[in-house]
C-alpha positions as CSV (number, residue, x, y, z in Angstrom):
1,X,134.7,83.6,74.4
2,X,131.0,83.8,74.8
3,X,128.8,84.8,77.4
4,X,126.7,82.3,79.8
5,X,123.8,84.2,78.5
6,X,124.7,83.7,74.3
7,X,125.2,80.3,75.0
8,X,121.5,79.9,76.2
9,X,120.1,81.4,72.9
10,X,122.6,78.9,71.9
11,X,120.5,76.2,73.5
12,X,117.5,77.7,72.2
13,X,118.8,78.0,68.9
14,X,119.9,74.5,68.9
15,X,115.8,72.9,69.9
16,X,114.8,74.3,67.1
17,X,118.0,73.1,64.7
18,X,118.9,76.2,63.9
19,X,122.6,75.7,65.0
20,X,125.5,75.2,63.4
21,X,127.8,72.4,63.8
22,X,130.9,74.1,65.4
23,X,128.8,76.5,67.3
24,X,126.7,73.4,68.7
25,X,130.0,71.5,69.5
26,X,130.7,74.6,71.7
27,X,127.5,74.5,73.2
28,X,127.8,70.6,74.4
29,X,131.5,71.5,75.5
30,X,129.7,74.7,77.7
31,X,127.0,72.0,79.1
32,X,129.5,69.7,80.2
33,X,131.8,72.0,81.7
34,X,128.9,73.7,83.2
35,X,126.0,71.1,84.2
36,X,124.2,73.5,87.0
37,X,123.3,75.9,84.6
38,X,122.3,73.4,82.4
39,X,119.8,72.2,85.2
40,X,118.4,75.7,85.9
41,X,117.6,76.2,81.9
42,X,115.8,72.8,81.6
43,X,114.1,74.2,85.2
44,X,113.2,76.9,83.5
45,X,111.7,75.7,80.7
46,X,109.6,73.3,82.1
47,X,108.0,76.7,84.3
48,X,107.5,78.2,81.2
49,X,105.7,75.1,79.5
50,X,103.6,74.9,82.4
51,X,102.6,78.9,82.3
52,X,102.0,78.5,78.6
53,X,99.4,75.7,79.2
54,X,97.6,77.0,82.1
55,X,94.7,79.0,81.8
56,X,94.4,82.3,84.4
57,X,90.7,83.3,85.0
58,X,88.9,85.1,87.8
59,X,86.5,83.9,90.1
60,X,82.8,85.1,90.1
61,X,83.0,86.5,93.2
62,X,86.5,88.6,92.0
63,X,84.8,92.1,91.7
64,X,82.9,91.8,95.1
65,X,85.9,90.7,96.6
66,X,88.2,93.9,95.6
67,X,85.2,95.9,96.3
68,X,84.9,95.2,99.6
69,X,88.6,95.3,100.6
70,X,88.5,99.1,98.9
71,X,85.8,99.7,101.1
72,X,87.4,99.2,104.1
73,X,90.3,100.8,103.1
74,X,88.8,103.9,102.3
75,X,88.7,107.2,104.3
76,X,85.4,108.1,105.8
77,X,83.4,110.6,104.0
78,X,82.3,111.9,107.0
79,X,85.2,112.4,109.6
80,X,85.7,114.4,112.2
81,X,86.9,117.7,111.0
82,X,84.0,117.7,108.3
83,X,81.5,117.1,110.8
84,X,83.4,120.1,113.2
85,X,83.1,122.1,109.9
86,X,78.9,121.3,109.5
87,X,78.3,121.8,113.2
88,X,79.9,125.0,113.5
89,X,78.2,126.6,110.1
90,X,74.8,125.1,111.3
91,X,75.3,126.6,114.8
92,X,76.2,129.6,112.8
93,X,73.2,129.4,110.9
94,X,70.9,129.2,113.8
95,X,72.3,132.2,115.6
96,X,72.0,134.3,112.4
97,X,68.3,133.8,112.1
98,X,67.8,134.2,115.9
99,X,69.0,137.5,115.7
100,X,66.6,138.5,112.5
101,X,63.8,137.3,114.7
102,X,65.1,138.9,117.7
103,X,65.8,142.2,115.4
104,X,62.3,141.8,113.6
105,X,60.6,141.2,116.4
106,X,58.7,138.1,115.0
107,X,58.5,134.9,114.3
108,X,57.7,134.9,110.6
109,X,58.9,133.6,107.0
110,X,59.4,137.3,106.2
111,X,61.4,137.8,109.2
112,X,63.6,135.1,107.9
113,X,64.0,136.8,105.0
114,X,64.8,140.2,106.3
115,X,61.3,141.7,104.9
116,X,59.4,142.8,107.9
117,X,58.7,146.6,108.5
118,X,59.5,147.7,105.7
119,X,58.3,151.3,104.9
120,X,59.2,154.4,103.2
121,X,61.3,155.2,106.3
122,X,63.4,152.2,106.0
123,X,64.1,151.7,102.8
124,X,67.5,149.6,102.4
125,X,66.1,147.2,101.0
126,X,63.9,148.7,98.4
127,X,67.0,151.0,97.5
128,X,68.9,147.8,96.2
129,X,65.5,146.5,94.3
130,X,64.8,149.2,92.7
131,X,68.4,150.2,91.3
């Protein structure tokens, strides 16, 4: 006994006449006995016909479209924690060169740097130049 599913490549098998005559005789015998699923197959055929004639195509306005709901889906660059993180190293960053003025004693580029009084007395520095 065959299968609901053999006798629709049955059906299909019998469009194209490619059926023979005992095995199409089953078929009609199936169809009768069986006229709902005959219903959904011809259903199913005609949503197939009218997918294969359609055309599908984008709009012009597509890409912007999908590029604006990503946007507004995304995670902020900048959140929070990041901006937690930037504060605290530029508040670290401050204090660091507060102390080489303080340490320097002036106000200077070269305090900045770490490069005022420097002498043969203080020579930490010039000891990691010159090696």
């Amino acid at each position: 006994m065959k299968t609901e599913e053999q006798y629709h490549i049955d059906w299909f098998l019998s469009k194209e006449d490619l059926l023979s005559a005992k095995d199409l005789l089953a078929l009609n015998e199936f169809l009768n006995s069986y006229p709902t699923v005959y219903q959904e197959w011809k259903s199913d055929e005609k949503d197939v016909e009218l997918l294969r004639l359609s055309s599908f195509s984008f709009s012009d306005s597509f890409n912007s479209k999908v590029l604006l709901r990503m946007s507004k889906k995304t995670i902020p660059f900048f959140d929070r924690s990041s901006v937690f993180v930037a504060s605290l190293g530029i508040a670290a960053s401050i204090l660091l060169m507060i102390n080489l003025f303080v340490q320097q004693n002036t106000l200077s580029f070269d305090a900045l740097l770490g490069l005022v009084d420097m002498d043969t007395n203080n020579t930490n520095l010039l000891f990691y130049i010159n090696s």
